[in-house]
Every structure is written in C-alpha cells, then in structure tokens.
C-alpha positions in Angstrom: 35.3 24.3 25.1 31.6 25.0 25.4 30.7 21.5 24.9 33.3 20.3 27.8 31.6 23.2 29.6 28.3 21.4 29.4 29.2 18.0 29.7 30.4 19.6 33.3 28.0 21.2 34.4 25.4 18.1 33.4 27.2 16.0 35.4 27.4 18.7 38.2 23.7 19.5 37.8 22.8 15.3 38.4 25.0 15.3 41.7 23.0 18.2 42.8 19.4 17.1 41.8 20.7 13.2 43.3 21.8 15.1 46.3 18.1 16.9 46.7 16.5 13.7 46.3 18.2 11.5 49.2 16.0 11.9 52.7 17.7 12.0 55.8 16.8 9.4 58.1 12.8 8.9 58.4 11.1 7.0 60.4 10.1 3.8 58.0 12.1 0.9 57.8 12.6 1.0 54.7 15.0 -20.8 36.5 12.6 -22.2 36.9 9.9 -21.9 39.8 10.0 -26.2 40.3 13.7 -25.8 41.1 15.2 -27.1 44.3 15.4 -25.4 47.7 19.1 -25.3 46.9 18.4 -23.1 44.0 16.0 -21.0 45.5 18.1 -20.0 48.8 21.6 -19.3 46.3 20.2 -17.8 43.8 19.1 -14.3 44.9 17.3 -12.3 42.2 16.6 -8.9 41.9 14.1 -9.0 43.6 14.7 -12.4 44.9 12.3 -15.2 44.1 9.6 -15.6 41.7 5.9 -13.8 42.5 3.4 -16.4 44.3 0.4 -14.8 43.7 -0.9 -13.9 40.3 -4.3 -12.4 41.1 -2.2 -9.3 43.2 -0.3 -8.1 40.3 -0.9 -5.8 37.6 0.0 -6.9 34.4 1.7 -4.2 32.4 -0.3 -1.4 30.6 1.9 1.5 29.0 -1.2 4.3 30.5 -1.1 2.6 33.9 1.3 4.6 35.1 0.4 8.2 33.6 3.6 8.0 31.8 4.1 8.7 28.3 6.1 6.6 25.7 6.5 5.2 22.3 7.4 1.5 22.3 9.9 0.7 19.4 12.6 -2.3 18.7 16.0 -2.2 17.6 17.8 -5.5 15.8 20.3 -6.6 18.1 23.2 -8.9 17.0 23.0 -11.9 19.2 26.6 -12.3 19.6 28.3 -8.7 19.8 31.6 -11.1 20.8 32.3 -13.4 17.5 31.5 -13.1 13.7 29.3 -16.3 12.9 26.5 -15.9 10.8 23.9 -15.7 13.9 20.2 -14.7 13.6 19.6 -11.1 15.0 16.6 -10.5 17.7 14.5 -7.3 17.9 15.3 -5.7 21.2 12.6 -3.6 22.8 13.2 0.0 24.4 10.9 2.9 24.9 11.3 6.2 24.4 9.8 9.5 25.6 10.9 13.2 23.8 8.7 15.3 25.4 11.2 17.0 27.1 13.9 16.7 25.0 16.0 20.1 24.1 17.3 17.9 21.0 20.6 17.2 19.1 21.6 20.9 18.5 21.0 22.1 21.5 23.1 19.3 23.3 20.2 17.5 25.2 21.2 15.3 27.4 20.1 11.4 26.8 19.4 9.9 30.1 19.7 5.7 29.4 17.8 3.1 31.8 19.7 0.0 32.3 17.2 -3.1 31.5 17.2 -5.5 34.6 16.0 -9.1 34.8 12.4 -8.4 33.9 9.9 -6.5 31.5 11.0 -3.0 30.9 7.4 -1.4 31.5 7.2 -2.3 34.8 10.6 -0.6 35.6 9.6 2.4 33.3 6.7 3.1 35.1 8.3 2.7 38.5 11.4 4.8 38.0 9.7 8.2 38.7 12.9 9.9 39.5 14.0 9.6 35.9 10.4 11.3 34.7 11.0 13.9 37.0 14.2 15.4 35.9 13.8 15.1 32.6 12.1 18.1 32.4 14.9 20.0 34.5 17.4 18.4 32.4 15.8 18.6 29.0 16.5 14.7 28.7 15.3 12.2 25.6 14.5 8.9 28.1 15.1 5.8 26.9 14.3 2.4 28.4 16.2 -0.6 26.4 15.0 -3.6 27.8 17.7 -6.6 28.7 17.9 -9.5 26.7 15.9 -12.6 27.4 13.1 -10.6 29.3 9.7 -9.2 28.3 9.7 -8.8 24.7 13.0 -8.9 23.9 13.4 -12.6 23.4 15.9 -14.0 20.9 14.7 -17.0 18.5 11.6 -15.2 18.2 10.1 -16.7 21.5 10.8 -17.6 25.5 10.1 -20.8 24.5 13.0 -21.5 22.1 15.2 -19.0 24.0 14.9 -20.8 27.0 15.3 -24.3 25.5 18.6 -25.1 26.5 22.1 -24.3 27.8 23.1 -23.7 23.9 20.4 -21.3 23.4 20.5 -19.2 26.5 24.6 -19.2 26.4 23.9 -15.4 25.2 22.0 -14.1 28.1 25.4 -12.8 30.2 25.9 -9.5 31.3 28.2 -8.7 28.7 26.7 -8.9 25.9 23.6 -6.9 27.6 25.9 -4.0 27.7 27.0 -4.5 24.7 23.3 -3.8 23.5 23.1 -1.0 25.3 26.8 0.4 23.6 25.2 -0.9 20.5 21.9 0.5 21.0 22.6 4.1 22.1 24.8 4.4 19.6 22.8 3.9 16.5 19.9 5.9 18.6 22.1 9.0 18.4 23.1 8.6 14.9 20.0 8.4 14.1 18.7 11.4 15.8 22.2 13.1 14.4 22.8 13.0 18.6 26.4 11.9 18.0 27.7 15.4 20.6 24.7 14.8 22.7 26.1 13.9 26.1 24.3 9.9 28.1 23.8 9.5 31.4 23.2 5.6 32.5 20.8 5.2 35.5 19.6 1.6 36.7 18.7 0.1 40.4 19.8 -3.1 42.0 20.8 -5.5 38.8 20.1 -2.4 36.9 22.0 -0.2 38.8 25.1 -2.7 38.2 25.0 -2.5 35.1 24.8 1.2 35.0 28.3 1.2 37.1 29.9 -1.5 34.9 28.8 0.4 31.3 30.3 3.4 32.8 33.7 1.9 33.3 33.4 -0.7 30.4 32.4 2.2 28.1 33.2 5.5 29.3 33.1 7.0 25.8 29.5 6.3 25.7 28.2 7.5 28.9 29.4 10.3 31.0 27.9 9.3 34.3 26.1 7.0 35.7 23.5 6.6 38.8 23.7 3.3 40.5 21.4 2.5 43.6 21.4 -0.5 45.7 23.6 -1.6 43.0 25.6 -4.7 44.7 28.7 -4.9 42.9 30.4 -6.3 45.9 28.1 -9.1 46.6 30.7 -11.7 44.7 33.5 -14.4 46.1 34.6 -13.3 50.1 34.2 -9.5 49.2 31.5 -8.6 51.7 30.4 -11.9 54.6 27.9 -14.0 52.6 25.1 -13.4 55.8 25.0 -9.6 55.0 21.6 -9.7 52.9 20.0 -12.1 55.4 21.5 -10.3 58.5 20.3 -7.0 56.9 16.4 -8.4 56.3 16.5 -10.2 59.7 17.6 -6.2 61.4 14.6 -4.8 59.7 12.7 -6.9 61.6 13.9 -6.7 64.8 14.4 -2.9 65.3 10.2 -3.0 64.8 9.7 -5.9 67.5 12.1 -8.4 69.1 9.4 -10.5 69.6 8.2 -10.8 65.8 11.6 -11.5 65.1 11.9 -14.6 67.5 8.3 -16.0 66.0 9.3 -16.1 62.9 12.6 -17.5 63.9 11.0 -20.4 65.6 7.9 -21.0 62.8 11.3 -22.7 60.6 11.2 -25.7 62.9 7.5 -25.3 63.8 7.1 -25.7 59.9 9.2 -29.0 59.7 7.3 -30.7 62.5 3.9 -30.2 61.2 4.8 -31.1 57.5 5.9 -34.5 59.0 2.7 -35.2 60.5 0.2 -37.4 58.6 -1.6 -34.9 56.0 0.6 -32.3 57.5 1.5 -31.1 54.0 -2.4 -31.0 53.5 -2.7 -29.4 56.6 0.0 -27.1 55.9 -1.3 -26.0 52.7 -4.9 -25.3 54.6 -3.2 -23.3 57.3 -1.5 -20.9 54.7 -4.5 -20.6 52.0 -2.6 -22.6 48.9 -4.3 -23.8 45.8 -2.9 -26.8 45.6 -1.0 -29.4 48.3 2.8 -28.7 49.0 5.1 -30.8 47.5 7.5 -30.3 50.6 8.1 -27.8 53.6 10.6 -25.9 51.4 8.0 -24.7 49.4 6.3 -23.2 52.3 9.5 -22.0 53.5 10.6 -20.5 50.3 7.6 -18.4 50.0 7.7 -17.1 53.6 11.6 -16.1 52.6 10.9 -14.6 49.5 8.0 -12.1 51.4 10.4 -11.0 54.0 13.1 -10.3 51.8 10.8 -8.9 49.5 9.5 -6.8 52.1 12.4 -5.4 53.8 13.5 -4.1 50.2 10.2 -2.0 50.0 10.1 -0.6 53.6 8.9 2.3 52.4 7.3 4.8 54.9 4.3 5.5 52.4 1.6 3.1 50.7 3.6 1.2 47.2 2.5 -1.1 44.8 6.0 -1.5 43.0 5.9 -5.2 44.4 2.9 -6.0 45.8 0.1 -3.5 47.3 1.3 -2.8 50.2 0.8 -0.2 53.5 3.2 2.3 54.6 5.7 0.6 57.0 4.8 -2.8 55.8 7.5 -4.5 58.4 5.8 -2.6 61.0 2.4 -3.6 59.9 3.5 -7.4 59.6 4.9 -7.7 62.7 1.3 -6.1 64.7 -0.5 -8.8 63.2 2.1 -11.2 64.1 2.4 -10.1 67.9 -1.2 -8.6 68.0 -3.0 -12.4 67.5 -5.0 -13.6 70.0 -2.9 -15.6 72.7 -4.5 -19.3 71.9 -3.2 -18.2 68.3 -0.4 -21.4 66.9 2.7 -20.1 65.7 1.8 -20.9 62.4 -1.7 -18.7 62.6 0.6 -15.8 63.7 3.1 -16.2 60.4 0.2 -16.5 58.3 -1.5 -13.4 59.4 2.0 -11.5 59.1 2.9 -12.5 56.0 -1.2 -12.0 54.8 -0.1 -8.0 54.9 2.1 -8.9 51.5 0.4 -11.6 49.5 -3.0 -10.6 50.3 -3.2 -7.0 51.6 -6.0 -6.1 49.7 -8.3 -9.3 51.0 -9.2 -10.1 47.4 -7.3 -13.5 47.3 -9.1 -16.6 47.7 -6.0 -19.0 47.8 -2.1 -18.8 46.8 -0.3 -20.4 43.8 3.3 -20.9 44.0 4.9 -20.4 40.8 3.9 -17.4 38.9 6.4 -15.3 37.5 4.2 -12.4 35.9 7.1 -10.0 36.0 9.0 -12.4 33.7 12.1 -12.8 36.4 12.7 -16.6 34.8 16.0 -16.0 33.6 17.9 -14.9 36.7 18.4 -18.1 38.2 20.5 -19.0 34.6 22.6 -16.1 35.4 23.0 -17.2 39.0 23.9 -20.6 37.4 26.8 -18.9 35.0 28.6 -16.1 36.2 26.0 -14.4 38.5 27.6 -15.9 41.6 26.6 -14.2 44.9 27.5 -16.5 47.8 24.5 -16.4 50.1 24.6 -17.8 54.0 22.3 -17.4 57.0 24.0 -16.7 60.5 23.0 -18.8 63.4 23.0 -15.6 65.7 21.7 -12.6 64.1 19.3 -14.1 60.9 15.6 -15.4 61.8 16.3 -17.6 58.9 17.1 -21.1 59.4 20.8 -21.3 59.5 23.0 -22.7 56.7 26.2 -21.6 55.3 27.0 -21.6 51.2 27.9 -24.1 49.8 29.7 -24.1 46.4 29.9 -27.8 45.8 25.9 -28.1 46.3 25.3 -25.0 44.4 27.5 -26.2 41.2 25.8 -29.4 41.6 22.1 -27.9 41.4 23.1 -25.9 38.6 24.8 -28.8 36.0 21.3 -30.7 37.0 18.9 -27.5 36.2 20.6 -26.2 32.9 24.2 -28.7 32.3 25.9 -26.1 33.2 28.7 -25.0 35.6 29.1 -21.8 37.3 31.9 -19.5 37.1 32.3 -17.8 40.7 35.1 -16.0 39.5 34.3 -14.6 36.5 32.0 -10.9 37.3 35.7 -10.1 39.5 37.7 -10.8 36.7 35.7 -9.5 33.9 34.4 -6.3 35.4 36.2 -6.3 39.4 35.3 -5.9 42.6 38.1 -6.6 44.8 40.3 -3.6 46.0 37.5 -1.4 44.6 38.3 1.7 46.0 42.1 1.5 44.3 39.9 0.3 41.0 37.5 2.9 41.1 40.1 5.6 42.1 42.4 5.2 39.5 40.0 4.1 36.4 36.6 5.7 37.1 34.9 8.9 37.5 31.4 9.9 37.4 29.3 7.2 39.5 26.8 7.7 42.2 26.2 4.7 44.7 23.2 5.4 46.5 21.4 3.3 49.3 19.4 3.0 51.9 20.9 0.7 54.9 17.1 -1.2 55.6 17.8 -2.5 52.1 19.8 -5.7 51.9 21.3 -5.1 48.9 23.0 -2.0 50.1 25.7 -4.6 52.2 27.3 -5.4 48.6 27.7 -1.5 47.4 29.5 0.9 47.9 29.0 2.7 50.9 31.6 5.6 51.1 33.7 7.9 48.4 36.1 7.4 46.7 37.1 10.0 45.2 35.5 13.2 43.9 33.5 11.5 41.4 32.9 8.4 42.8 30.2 9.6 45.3 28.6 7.4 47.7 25.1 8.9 49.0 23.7 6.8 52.2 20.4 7.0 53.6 20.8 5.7 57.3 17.0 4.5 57.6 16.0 4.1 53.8 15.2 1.5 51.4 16.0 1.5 47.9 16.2 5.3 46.9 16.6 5.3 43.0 12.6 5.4 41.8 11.7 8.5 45.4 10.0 11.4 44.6 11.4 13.8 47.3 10.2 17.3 47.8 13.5 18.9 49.9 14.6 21.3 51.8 18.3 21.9 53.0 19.1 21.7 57.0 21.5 24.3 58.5 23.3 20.8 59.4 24.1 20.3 55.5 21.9 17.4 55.5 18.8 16.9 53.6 15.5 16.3 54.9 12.2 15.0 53.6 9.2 16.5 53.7 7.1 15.0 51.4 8.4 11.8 50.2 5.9 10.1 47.4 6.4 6.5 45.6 7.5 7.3 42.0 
C-alpha cells in the first residue's frame, strides 16, 4: 500500500510542479542536405531542416551548460523484433545522481526520450528536468536515440547510413524498445526494480514519451509530452496547420512583414532567372558558394522562419541559434524598418540576418551543415514518419502548394529505394479517434503547448480525461525546457514572473 501511495502522490506531485511551470499568456510570440526541394518541404524535422551556418553553433561540451553528468553506454540489440544473430551497438545515455534519494527509498527515475539528434545538446537544454530533480529526488537519465550522436550502429555513421538495408533499424519502435530495454537493465542494476520512471521528451521526443507510456505502461508511470505532434499523420489535423501557425506568428507582429516575405517567393524566382542571377542571388544573401537553384535559397529562408516561430521566446536563447528576445518581432523591424529605396530582397536578407547571423561574426553562409547530427530524420520521413505538409494560398506567406503523396513516395524510392508507409504510426501506435483511444487505454500523460508553436496544431490540445491532461499556453512557444518562477492568480491561472531559458 505504501508503495501505490507513492507512486500517487509522484505522479500528483509532477501535475502540480508541470502546472507551476506553464506561464499564462506573455507578451512574446513565442537525408541528406543535397536532397530535392521535394524532400525538403515534406519532410519536416524536429526542428525542421538541417543548420546552414556552421560557424553560429556550439559544438557540444558536457561543462557548457553548467550541468553535471557521467557519460556511459549500454549494448543495445539491434533488432529487439527478431532472433538472428545481429551485431549489438553501444548506445550512449548520461546520467546524473546527485539528487537521487536512491533504490530504498523509492526515488523516482525521471527518463529523457532521445530525439533525432545528439543527446547533449538536449541534456543541456532541458532545464526543467535539472530543476526538479532536486524537488523530486530523481536519478536523470538521457538515453540517446539510435542512429544519432554517438549512438551509431556498425560502429560508424558512415556504415549505418550506407543503405536502405543498414538503416532498416532506425524506426520508432525499436527506439522504444531501447529505452524498455535500457531502463530496465538500469534499474536492475542499481537493485531499482520498485523505483517508480517517469518519461519526459519534447516535439519528436515528447512523442515518444506519449507512445512508451501506452506501449509500455509497466515501465513508466507518467509521462510529459510537449509540443509532442502525435496528430500530425494521414487527414487527422489539415496538412496547412504548421505553415498557417508559422505564417500567424508573423502576422500578429506586422501585416506588412508578413506580405514582404510573401511576395520575396516570386521576387526570388525572377531574379534567379536572370543571367548570373544565381550569382547574384548568392551575393545578395552572403553564401559561400553559388546556388545550385532558387530552392536552395528558398529552403533556407523556410527553414529560419519555421525555425524561428518555434523559439519565439520572449527572452534572449541560444537553443537554436543566438538569438534576441522576441526574435519574430525583431525580424520583422528590420524587415519593415529598411530604408525605402531598399529591394525586397535587401529587406528579407536583413530579416532573416537576426537568425543566421545575429551575433555579426559571419562572413558568409554554407548551406548544408548538420552539426546537431539531424541526418537521419528525413529516412524516417521516407518510412513511416509521414506527416502530410501543405501551404494554403490564403493564410501561409509561403508559396502555395498542396501534398502530394505520389511526388513524395517518388523522392523517397530515388533518395534511399525505399517506399513510405503513411499508414503505419496510426496503425502501430494510433492517432485517430484519440480522445476514445486515450480515454479508455491511457492514464498519466501531460500534453503541453504553446499555440505560437507550429507543432502544437498536431497535439493534443484539451483533456481527456483525468489523467490525460492537456496544459495550453495561449501566447507560448514550446514549454518543456522553461524555467518559470510562479505565482498563483486569484483567477486560478498561472502567471510568469520571471521566465528564464533552461
């Protein structure tokens, strides 16, 4: 009875601290790099595209962040799914105990879902986590996914990226599987086996925090999912609700930023057919090298919006980029605020300057970096990662196009020889009727999100039931790695005072 008793009052403890952590509305807003513009408009990452700019980012350091923990590695069966004789890969997790009560006293494990990237740089950036450990008396661990950083099967990127037969085992499954796999032998080896787990993870993360919850709820009592996009498969939310959501972050800061870089699309397209206007093109927007086509330019100018309306915050970040507080808003003065014999192309460069080159310390742009290590999304996109994308002629500043599954399919079978299954996330972990799904089969999940972030259009926005919690920020971004200091309105609502990047 005492350990049901504490399991309980865990759980009810994490709504409550979750609760104190969500602001009520402020005022900020909040696989390969060569493949086709097909590719790189369908296949939306977490974040989105691949980093242009490799001078602007900081490589990961384990001090950088002030943050304490060991790095170890576990040996991970490649394929949790069959029985053939398969070589095993070290999978890389850190792990801080600082805080930890430990395994007689019950301490709580709280478990970071790996996304699409190295684990370090989400460590480091989920200061929520570090900050209730303490409260909570938590062991923190940080299992990185398969096929990312370190945690590379066949020994390098190189050979696990070779082919369709050697990246077949980078699914969604068989990451959770590692984690089920992982956790386990972690608290058998710590003689853990009554302590309770609580799974925490944001946007691709967060996902798999709310799937490992109802694929194994004997492993994990709760989890916290934010901007976690479960939805964001087949017809279950309108395919224009990430670009319509991105385009509304710009407009409610200036109509008339919005319509500039509505209209810089086309102005793009005439100047790249100009003689040298790829050369010219290239000199207007500070490349290193000569554009190949317009999409390139136009796929870097879509990756920084999106990129920018996720990290609205309403405070100077460096999670993505270094970047001012209200970064929109500070995008869009330099966009309207340019002298008035300014082209439209001058204005979108010194915009879009605010999140490639903030700091002023860039001579010139490269195009396809991927420091954070982000590669492999765009083979998940290809197999079972399907999350229609479309751009509406009347609300998106993005030029307009609808999805296209035929196209998409196509793009993939020439990138990797292989074809996508649309179908399969719905089918293997749901997503339609989700409130009857979740009602009857799961308990203990927080959706949280912020409405300025475009993934929040493919979560869940509401209740459910009284475990299946939906906490909404009206005017925030994604609200998993805040740092809140809070006090309680006579409304019942929560309010900010102090809000700091984590």
């Amino acid at each position: 009875m005492a350990n049901h008793f504490r399991l309980l009052l865990i759980i009810t403890l994490l709504f409550i601290i979750v609760f104190s952590t969500i602001s009520s509305p402020s005022n900020g807003s909040p696989l390969s790099s060569s493949s086709s513009s097909v590719l790189s408009k369908r296949l939306p990452r977490f974040p989105r595209h691949t980093f242009k700019n490799p001078t602007r980012i900081q490589r990961f350091r384990g001090d950088g962040s002030g943050y304490k923990y060991e790095t170890k590695f576990f040996s991970q069966q490649l394929d949790h799914f069959s029985f053939a004789d398969l070589p095993k890969f070290s999978q890389r997790y850190l792990i801080n105990s600082d805080h930890w009560l430990g395994a007689s006293a019950l301490g709580p494990i709280f478990l970071y879902c790996g996304n699409e990237g190295d684990i370090e740089w989400f460590a480091t950036n989920s200061g929520f986590l570090w900050e209730i450990a303490p409260k909570f008396g938590a062991l923190l661990v940080f299992p990185e996914h398969r096929y990312y950083g370190e945690s590379m099967p066949y020994g390098s990127r190189e050979e696990a990226y070779k082919n369709a037969t050697t990246l077949s085992y980078l699914t969604t499954e068989q990451a959770l599987a590692d984690f089920a796999v992982f956790v386990t032998d972690l608290k058998r080896n710590l003689s853990a086996e009554a302590c309770p787990v609580v799974l925490f993870g944001g946007s691709y993360g967060g996902m798999l925090a709310a799937w490992m919850r109802l694929k194994y709820p004997h492993i994990a009592i709760g989890a916290l999912a934010s901007s976690a996009p479960i939805l964001q498969f087949e017809d279950i939310v309108p395919p224009e609700t990430f670009y319509d959501i991105v385009s509304n972050d710009f407009m409610r800061e200036s109509s008339s930023c919005f319509n500039t870089i509505k209209n810089s699309w086309d102005a793009i397209i005439a100047e790249g057919q100009k003689e040298n206007g790829l050369q010219q093109l290239a000199k207007t927007f500070h490349f290193c090298r000569v554009l190949n086509s317009t999409d390139d330019l136009s796929d870097w100018l879509d990756s920084a919006y999106s990129y920018l309306a996720m990290v609205n915050y309403p405070y100077p970040a460096n999670f993505m980029m270094p970047l001012p507080g209200h970064p929109i808003k500070e995008v869009c003065r330099k966009i309207d605020g340019a002298s008035s014999d300014a082209s439209i192309l001058d204005r979108i460069f010194a915009g879009i300057s605010v999140y490639y080159n903030y700091t002023g310390d860039v001579d010139c742009f490269e195009l396809d970096d991927d420091p954070h290590g982000l590669d492999g999304w765009n083979w998940q996109a290809c197999t079972e990662m399907v999350m229609p994308m479309s751009s509406s002629e009347e609300n998106s500043m993005f030029p307009a196009y609808a999805f296209n599954y035929s196209s998409y399919k196509d793009e993939c079978w020439n990138t990797f020889r292989v074809n996508p299954r649309p179908r399969w996330v719905t089918t293997e972990l749901g997503g339609h009727d989700i409130e009857t799904t979740l009602k009857s089969f799961g308990s203990n999940i927080i959706f949280s999100n912020g409405l300025l972030d475009p993934w929040s259009g493919g979560s869940v926005l509401k209740n459910l039931s009284n475990t299946i919690v939906a906490l909404v920020t009206q005017e925030g971004n994604i609200i998993w790695i805040y740092d809140l200091q809070l006090q309680k309105t006579q409304s019942g609502l929560w309010s900010s005072e102090k809000p700091r990047y984590g």
